[in-house]
C-alpha positions in Angstrom: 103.3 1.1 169.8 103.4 4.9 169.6 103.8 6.8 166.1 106.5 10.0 166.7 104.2 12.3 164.7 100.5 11.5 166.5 99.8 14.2 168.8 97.8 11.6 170.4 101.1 9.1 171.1 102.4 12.8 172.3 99.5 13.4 175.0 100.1 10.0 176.0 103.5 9.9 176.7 103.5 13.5 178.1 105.3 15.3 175.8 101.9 17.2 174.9 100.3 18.3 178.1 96.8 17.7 178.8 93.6 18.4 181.2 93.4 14.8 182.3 90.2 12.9 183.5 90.9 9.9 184.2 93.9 7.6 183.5 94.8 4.2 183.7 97.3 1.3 181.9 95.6 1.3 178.9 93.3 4.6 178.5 93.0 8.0 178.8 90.6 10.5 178.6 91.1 14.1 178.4 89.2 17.4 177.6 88.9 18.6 173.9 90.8 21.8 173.6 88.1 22.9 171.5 84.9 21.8 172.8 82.0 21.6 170.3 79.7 21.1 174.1 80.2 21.9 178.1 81.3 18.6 178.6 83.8 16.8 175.8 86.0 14.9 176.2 88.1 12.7 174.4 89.4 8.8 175.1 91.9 6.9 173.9 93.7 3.8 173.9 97.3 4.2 174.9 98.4 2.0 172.5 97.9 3.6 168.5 95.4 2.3 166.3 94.5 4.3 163.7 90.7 4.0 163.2 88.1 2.1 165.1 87.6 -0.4 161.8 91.7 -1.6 162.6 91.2 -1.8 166.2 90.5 -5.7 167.8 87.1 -6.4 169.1 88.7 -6.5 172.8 90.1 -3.3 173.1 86.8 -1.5 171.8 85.1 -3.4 174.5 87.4 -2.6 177.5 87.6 1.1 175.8 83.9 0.5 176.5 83.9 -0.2 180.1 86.5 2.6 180.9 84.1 5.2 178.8 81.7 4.5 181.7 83.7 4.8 184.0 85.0 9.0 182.8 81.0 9.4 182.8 81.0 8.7 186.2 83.9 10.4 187.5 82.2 13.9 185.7 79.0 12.9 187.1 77.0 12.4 183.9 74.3 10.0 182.7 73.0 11.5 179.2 75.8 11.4 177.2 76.8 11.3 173.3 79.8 9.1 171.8 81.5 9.9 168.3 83.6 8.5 166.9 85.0 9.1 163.2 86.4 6.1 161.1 88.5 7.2 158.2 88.9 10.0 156.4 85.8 10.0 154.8 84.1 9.4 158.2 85.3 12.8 159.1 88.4 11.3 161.3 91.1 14.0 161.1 93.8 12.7 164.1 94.0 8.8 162.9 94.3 7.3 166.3 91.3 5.9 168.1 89.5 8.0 169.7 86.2 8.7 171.4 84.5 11.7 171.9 82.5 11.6 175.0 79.8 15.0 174.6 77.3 16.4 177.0 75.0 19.2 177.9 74.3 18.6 182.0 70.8 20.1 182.1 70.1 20.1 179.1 70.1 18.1 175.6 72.5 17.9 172.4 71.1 18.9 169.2 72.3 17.2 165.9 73.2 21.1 164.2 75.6 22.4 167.6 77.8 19.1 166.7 77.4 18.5 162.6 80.0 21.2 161.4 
């Protein structure tokens, strides 16, 4: 299912263009337009569900195994996930989503992400 006004649904279907990372039938993972670190990147399922808390148990875990596998295309091995469920969770785009952080070389701090 896509939802006309996501700008996720948009990305996916092409509408919105984006820096891709790595692509498959059902994930994507692309660089934050506004990263918060030298490596973020966000993944998402291409199918819409709006918060981690609605989206089945299986998808999560295949969303899982494809995560790895945009680490190891970028070459990382130290990495941070987020992800925001619900507005009071700090979830502003509600679709799914993952963000994949990373300072190669060096470490995250709590304050450089916590704004």
């Amino acid at each position: 299912m896509v939802v006309e006004n996501c700008i996720f649904c948009k990305i996916v279907t092409g509408e919105i263009p984006s820096k891709k990372v790595l692509e498959d039938k059902k994930f994507l993972a692309f660089y934050d337009i506004n990263p918060i670190a030298p490596i973020h990147i966000l993944v998402i399922p291409k199918e819409h569900y709006p918060k981690f808390s609605e989206t089945p148990g299986k998808v999560i875990g295949e969303l899982g195994e494809f995560i790895k596998e945009v680490a190891q295309k970028v070459g990382i091995t130290d990495y941070r996930l987020i992800v925001n469920n619900g507005k009071g969770g700090g979830q502003e785009i509600f679709h799914l989503h993952f963000h994949l952080v990373a300072n190669p070389g060096g470490s995250l701090k709590w304050e450089a992400i916590a704004q």
